[in-house]
C-alpha positions, -999 to 999 in steps of 0.1 A, spaced: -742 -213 -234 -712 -200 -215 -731 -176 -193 -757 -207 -180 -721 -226 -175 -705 -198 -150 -739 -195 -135 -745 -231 -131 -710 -239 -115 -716 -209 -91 -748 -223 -80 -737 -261 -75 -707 -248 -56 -731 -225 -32 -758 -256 -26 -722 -282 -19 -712 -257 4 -746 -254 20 -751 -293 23 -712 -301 35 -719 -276 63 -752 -290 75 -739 -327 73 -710 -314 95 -732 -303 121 -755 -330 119 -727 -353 121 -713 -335 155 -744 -330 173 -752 -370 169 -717 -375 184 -711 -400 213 -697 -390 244 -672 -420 246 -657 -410 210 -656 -372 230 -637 -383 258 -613 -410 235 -609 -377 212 -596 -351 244 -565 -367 256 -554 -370 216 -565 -331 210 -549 -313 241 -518 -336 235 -518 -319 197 -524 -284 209 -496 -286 231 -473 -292 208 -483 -267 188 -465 -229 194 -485 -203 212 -509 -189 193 -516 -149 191 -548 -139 210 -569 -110 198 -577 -83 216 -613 -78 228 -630 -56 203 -640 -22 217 -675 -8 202 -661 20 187 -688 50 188 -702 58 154 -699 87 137 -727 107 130 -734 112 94 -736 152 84 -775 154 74 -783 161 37 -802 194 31 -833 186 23 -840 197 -14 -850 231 -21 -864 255 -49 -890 251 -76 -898 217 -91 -882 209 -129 -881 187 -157 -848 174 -163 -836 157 -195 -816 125 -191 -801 103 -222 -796 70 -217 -769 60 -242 -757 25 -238 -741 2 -210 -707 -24 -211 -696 -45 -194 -728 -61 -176 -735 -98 -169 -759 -119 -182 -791 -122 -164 -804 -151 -178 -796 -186 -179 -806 -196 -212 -813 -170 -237 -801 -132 -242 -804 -107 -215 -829 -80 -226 -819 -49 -204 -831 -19 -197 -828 16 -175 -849 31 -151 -844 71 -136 -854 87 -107 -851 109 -82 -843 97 -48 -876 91 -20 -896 102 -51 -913 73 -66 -933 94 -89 -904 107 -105 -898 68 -121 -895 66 -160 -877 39 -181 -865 31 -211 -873 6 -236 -855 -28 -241 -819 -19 -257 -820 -24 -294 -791 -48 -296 -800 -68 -269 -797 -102 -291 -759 -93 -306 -746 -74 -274 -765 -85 -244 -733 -73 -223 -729 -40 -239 -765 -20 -246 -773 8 -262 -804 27 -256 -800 62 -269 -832 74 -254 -839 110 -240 -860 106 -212 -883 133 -190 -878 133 -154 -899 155 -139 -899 168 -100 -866 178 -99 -849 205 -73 -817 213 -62 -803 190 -36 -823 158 -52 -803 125 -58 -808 107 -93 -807 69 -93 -800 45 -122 -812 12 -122 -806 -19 -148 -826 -47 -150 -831 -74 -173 -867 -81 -183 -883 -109 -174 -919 -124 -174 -920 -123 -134 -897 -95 -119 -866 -88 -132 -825 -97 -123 -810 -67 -111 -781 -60 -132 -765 -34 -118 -776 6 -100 -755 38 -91 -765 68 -79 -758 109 -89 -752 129 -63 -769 162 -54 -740 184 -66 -735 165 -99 -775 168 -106 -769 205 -99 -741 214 -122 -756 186 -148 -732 156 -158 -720 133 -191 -699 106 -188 -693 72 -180 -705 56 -145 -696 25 -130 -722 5 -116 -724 -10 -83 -748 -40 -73 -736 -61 -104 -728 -93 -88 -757 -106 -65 -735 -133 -52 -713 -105 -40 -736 -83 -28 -756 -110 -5 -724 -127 10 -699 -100 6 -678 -129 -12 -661 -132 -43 -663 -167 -51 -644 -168 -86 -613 -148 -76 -604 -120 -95 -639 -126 -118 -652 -92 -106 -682 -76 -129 -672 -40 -139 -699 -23 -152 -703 10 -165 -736 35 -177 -734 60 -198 -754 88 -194 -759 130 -203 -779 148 -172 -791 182 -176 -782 205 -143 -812 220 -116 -792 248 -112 -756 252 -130 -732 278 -124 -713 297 -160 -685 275 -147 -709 245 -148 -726 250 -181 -688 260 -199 -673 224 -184 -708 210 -195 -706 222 -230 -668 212 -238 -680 177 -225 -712 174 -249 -686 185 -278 -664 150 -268 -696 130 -259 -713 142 -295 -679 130 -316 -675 96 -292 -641 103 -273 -636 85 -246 -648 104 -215 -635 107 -179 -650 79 -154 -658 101 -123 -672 70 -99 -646 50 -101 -610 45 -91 -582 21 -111 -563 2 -82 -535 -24 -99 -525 -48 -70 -484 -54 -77 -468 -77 -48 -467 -83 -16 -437 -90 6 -431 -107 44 -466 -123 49 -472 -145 77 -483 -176 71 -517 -181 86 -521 -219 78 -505 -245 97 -514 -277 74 -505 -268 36 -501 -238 16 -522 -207 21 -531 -187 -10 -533 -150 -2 -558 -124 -24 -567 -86 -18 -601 -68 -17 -599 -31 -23 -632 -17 -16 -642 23 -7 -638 29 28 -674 24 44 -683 13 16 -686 -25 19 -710 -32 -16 -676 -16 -37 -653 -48 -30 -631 -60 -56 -612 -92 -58 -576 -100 -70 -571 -136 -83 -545 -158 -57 -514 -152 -55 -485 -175 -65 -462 -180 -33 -478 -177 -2 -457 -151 16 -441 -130 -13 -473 -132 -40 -476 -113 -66 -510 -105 -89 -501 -73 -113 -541 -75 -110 -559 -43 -124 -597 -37 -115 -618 -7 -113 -636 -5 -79 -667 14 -82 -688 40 -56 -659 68 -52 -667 104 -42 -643 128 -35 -631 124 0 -634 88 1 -603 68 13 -597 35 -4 -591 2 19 -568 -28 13 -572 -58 29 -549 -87 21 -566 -128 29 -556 -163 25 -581 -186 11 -594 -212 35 -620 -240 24 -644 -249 53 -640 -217 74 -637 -179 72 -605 -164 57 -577 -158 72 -570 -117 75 -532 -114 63 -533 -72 70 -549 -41 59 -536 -7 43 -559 26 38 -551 49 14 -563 85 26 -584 103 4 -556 129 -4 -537 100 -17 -564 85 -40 -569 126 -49 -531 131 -64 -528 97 -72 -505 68 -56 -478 47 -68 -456 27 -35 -456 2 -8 -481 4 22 -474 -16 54 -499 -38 63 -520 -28 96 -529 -63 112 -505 -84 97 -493 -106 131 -475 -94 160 -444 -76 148 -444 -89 115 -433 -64 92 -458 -68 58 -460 -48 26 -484 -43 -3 -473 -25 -33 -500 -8 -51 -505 16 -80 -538 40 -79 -546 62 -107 -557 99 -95 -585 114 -92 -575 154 -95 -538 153 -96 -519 189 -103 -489 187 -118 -468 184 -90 -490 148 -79 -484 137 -112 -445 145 -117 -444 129 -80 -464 97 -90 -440 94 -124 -408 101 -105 -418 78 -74 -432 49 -103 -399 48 -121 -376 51 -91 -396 16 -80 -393 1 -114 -358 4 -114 -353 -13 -79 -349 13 -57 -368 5 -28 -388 36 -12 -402 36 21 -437 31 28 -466 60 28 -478 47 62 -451 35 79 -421 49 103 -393 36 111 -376 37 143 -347 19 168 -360 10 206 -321 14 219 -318 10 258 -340 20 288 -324 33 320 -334 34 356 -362 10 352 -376 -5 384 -396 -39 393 -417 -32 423 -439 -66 414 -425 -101 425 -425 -125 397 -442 -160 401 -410 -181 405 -396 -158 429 -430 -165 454 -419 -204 455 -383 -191 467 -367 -195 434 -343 -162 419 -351 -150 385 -342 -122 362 -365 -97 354 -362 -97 316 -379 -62 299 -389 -57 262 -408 -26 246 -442 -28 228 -446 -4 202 -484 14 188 -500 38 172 -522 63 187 -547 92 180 -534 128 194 -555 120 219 -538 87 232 -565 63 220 -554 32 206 -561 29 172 -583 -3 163 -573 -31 142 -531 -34 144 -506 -49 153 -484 -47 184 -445 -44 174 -426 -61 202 -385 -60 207 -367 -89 221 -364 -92 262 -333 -73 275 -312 -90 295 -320 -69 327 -332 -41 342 -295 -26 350 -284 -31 313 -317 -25 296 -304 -27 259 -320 -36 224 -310 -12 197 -337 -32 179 -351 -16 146 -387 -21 135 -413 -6 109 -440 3 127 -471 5 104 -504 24 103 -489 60 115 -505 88 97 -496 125 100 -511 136 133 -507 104 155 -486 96 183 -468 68 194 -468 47 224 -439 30 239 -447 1 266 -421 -12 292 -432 -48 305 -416 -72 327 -416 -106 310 -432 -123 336 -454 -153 320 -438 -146 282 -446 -126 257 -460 -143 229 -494 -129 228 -520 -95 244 -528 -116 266 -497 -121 280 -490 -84 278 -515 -76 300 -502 -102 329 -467 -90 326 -459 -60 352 -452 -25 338 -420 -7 343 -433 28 325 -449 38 291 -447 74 273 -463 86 244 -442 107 216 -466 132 206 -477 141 170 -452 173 167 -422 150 173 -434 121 157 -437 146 117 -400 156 127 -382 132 142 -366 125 174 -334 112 189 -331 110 229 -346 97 258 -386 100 267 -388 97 308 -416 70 315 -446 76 336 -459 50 354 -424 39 362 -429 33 400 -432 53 428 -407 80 426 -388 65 403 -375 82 371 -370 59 346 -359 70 310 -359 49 272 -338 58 246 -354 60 207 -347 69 174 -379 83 156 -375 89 119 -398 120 114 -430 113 89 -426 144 74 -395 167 87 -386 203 77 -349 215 70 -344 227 108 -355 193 119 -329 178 97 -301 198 113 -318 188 149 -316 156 138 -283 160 127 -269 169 158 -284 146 181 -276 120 161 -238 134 164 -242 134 203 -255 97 202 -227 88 186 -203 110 211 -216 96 239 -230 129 243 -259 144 268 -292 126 248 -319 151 240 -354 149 264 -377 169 250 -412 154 276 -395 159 310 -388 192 332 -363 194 362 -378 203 395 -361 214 424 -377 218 456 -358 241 478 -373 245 507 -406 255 532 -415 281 558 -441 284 589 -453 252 587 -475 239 610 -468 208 633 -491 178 630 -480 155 656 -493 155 691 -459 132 702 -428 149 690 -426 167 658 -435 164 625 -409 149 593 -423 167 566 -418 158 526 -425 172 495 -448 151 470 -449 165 427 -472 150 404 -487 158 372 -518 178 376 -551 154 372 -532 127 375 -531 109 408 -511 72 398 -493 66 425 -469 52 406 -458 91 385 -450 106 419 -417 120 426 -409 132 468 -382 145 482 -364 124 517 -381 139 546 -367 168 565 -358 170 604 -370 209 598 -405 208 608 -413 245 608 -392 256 580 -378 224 561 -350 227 536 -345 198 514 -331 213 478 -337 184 459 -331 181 425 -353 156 404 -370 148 365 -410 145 365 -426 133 332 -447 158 315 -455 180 284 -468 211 275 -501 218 292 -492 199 318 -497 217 351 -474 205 385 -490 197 417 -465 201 448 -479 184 482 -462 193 518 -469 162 540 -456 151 573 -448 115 571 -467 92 598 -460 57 608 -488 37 609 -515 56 599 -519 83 566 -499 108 560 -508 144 573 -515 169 546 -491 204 556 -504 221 522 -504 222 489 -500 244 455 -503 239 420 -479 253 394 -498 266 360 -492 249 328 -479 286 314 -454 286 342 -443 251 335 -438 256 304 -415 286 305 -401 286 334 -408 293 371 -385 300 402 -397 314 435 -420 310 462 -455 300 468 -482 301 490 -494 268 503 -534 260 509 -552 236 529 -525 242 555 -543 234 586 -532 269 598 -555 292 618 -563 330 610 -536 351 620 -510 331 619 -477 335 593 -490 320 557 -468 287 553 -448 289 516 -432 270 493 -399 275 475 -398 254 438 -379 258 409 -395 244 375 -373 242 346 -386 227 314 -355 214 294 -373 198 274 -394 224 256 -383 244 224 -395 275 239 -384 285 276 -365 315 282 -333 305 294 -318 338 303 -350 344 324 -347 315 342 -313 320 351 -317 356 360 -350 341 383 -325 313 398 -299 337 408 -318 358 427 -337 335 445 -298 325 455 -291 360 466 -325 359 490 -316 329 508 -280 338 516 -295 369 527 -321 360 550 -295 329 561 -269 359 573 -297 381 588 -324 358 602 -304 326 613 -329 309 592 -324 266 594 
């Protein structure tokens, strides 16, 4: 009885684990507390031997997305006709004696549409591969109905669930034939979400022929070539399922301290927990490799397929090594390639090679898929789907503002920066679930220098990438730790650059009160066009001049100068300043000012300086007079449009909240916004704008005596 062996084992190793965990707790909860405190001094001197371990970040309840509703079926009630042909593949559900399975039909919430069919006919010779070749009557039927399948073994009391999978609206509609693979056909899988025989997965599959509710000519054409193959016995198309083979894996970390840890890989339908697959273990423990095939049922079109690598761990949960999701467009054309792993340790650099048949490839997927298949079996290595490389190379300008803990007790120290690399949404959310890439600490602020190269994984077309600047104040071993050191700045690459490509400098925000601070990267684009090759190309060149770098999220702003002015001091006379910031954003730490001006009625500063922003930014410009001792008087203030930031603005403007009374001369502001950084700003219009503005204040200068 081979089947009531496998069942048997799987039992007696379920009740041995159930047992050795209650003894366990038994055993601590009747603990002493003298063998407690004999047991502390031995424990804390082990974990401080040990090397600092990586802290998790605290899990953020991401909001969940609300599931388009179903139409609710429509038109006039039918009778469909379903054939139930035969089954493969299923378990047995019986521990001593034959399995004696049959089917059951019927339309989703509509119990009274439930028929079934008889006990296969060769239940006794093939209990793992049925045939019923029954035509059965389901009536109620409409368009937009859902038809389930269910297999069950027959038994005097009940029944052992064998296996179920569902049609879906469209496919009832249009009518279907082929091959589906069910879902549900391990219960020890589907209860505990576990695998306990590695790579033992049940693959399943129904054959079935649905009539359609309401087929289009398209429909009933495909329909008819496919009864012409299903009526001679060729092999038809599996439309549920996707074929996954697990190849290798390189660079894992190694997530056991005592012994060797033996790493496996689910694959499973994204949001689709009840379609996991298991690989058998691998054989070395940081470079496995499985050439494991398996079919993973429950696949739709639009589904995205999930990869998750583990190390098996007796007594407690498994170890997560890192995880890889393959979009839907992938699994759609079909996939051969390396993924890096999302979650695989901080800045460890993991990859899973994988090969996914596809699901509607045209002939362009499938000369790709050949082409990229035989480039990697000849040992060329090809970069990863979901990965991007890049070189953090120096940081300029950076400044410490926060006093670090030996230098409170009197002792000097060296403030010591590094760069933490992640990836983001467009709209600057972190995404959930990976890892922080981390560069080495610089030797110090003045000479800011890594040209450290890293894979950063989990970037997908559209998202952005963060870049951190932290003071290594308490190390930098784990999150934790990140979030006590002090930041020098952090600037986000946004989505355009990051599909092209970038080489230059990024100004920092949040670099310290007015303080312009600047890191240097190279971005190697996800996806770039021919023009950004020859950008690329030439910024590169400059790099390696020593050339002018390239900063494409800055804008040069030059406040020139004020007029009519009020004065807010009752003793003396005011010392007014200019403030910029980004509009909406009132950090005092992005906020750039000019010195402040002995001028108080008509203040000329003409200072030249970088503020950090992008397009859609708008500026805010803010006239104060600088008080000692108590806040700052507000003279007025302006805001410069995003439109005029972006291409280009040069001349004066009108100041509100002034202070001023009716009547009196309207106090202005003279600015010039130049953004250097953006691909399309009129040049010669600025420069036409600049030179007149020039012209003006010479003039009035000459005429007016203006100071």
């Amino acid at each position: 009885f081979p089947h009531f062996e496998g069942i048997v084992q799987t039992r007696l190793f379920l009740f041995c684990a159930t047992l050795v965990k209650t003894l366990l707790g038994r055993t601590a909860s009747m603990g002493c507390g003298n063998s407690k405190q004999q047991d502390t001094s031995s424990k804390e001197a082990e974990v401080a031997s040990l090397p600092p371990k990586e802290e998790e970040e605290p899990k953020k309840e991401e909001p969940k997305k609300a599931e388009p509703k179903k139409p609710e079926p429509s038109g006039p009630e039918k009778t469909l006709k379903v054939e139930i042909h035969s089954a493969r593949g299923l378990r047995s559900g019986d521990a001593l004696g034959s399995s004696q399975p049959y089917c059951i039909v019927e339309m989703a919430g509509k119990p009274q549409s439930r028929c079934k069919t008889t006990v296969a006919g060769n239940c006794q010779e093939e209990p793992s591969a049925p045939w019923w070749r029954q035509t059965l009557e389901v009536k109620g039927c409409q368009t937009g109905d859902e038809m389930i399948f269910t297999v069950r073994d027959k038994d005097p009391i009940g029944g052992n669930l064998l296996g179920r999978i569902s049609l879906s609206a469209e496919q009832v509609k249009a009518g279907f034939i082929g091959e589906l693979q069910l879902l549900e056909t391990d219960p020890i899988l589907a209860e505990k979400g576990i695998c306990v025989d590695k790579g033992k997965n049940v693959e399943a599959f129904l054959m079935v022929k649905v009539e359609g509710t309401d087929p289009t000519a398209a429909d009933t054409a495909w329909y008819g070539a496919l009864a012409t193959k299903y009526a001679t016995g060729a092999q038809l198309h599996i439309s549920n399922s996707v074929k996954v083979e697990i190849v290798e894996a390189k660079g894992l970390r190694n997530a056991d301290l005592i012994g060797k840890q033996q790493p496996y890989v689910t694959c499973e339908i994204e949001g689709k927990p009840n379609t996991r697959s298991t690989s058998t273990l691998g054989d070395h423990p940081k470079d496995p490799k499985w050439n494991f095939t398996s079919q993973v049922a429950g696949y739709q079109l639009g589904d995205a397929l999930l990869l998750t690598v583990w190390d098996q761990d007796i007594g407690k949960p498994d170890d997560m090594l890192g995880k890889a999701t393959l979009t839907a467009e992938q699994l759609k054309s079909g996939f051969v390639g390396s993924v890096q792993l999302e979650g695989a340790g901080r800045s460890i650099e993991a990859f899973l090679y994988v090969k996914v048949g596809a699901k509607d490839p045209s002939l362009w997927d499938r000369a790709e898929v050949a082409a990229t298949g035989a480039a990697q079996d000849g040992g060329i290595e090809m970069w990863a789907a979901n990965s991007i490389k890049m070189e953090i190379i120096s940081a300029r300008g950076l400044s410490n503002p926060t006093e670090r803990p030996l230098e409170k007790v009197g002792i000097k120290t060296k403030t010591k920066p590094y760069v933490i690399v992640q990836v983001a949404d467009k709209d600057g959310n972190m995404k959930g679930g990976q890892s922080r890439f981390v560069t080495p600490e610089a030797d110090s602020l003045e000479k800011a220098e890594w040209k450290h190269q890293m894979h950063v994984a989990g970037c997908h077309p559209g998202d952005t990438l963060v870049f951190t600047v932290r003071d290594d104040n308490v190390g930098n071993y784990s999150t934790a730790q990140d979030a006590a050191n002090a930041l020098l700045g952090h600037v986000t690459l946004n989505a355009d650059l990051v599909k092209s490509g970038y080489m230059g400098e990024l100004q920092l925000e949040e670099a310290g009160y007015n303080v312009e601070a600047f890191l240097k990267v190279y971005v190697e684009g996800m996806d770039p066009s021919p023009a950004d090759h020859t950008w690329m190309g030439s910024a590169m060149a400059a790099h390696e001049a020593g050339g002018e770098p390239a900063l494409r999220n800055s804008c040069k702003v030059t406040i020139m100068n004020a007029h009519n002015l009020r004065d807010a001091d009752f003793w003396g006379t005011s010392e007014p300043y200019c403030m910029v910031q980004v509009k909406g954003k009132g950090e005092r730490w992005s906020r750039w000012k000019t010195p402040n001006a002995t001028n108080w009625k008509d203040p000329k500063w003409n200072h030249e300086m970088r503020v950090a922003c992008k397009p859609g930014d708008a500026l805010e410009f803010i006239v104060k007079d600088d008080d000692k001792g108590k806040m700052d008087d507000v003279l007025g203030k302006v805001t410069v449009p995003a439109d005029k930031v972006k291409d280009g603005f040069v001349g004066e403007l009108e100041l509100e909240n002034t202070g001023k009374k009716a009547g009196e001369p309207k106090a202005v502001l003279k600015v010039s916004v130049q953004g250097a950084e953006f691909d399309i700003v009129d040049r010669t219009v600025v420069a036409i704008q600049e030179t007149k503005v020039v012209i003006e204040e010479e003039v009035k200068h000459v005429c007016c005596d203006l100071r």
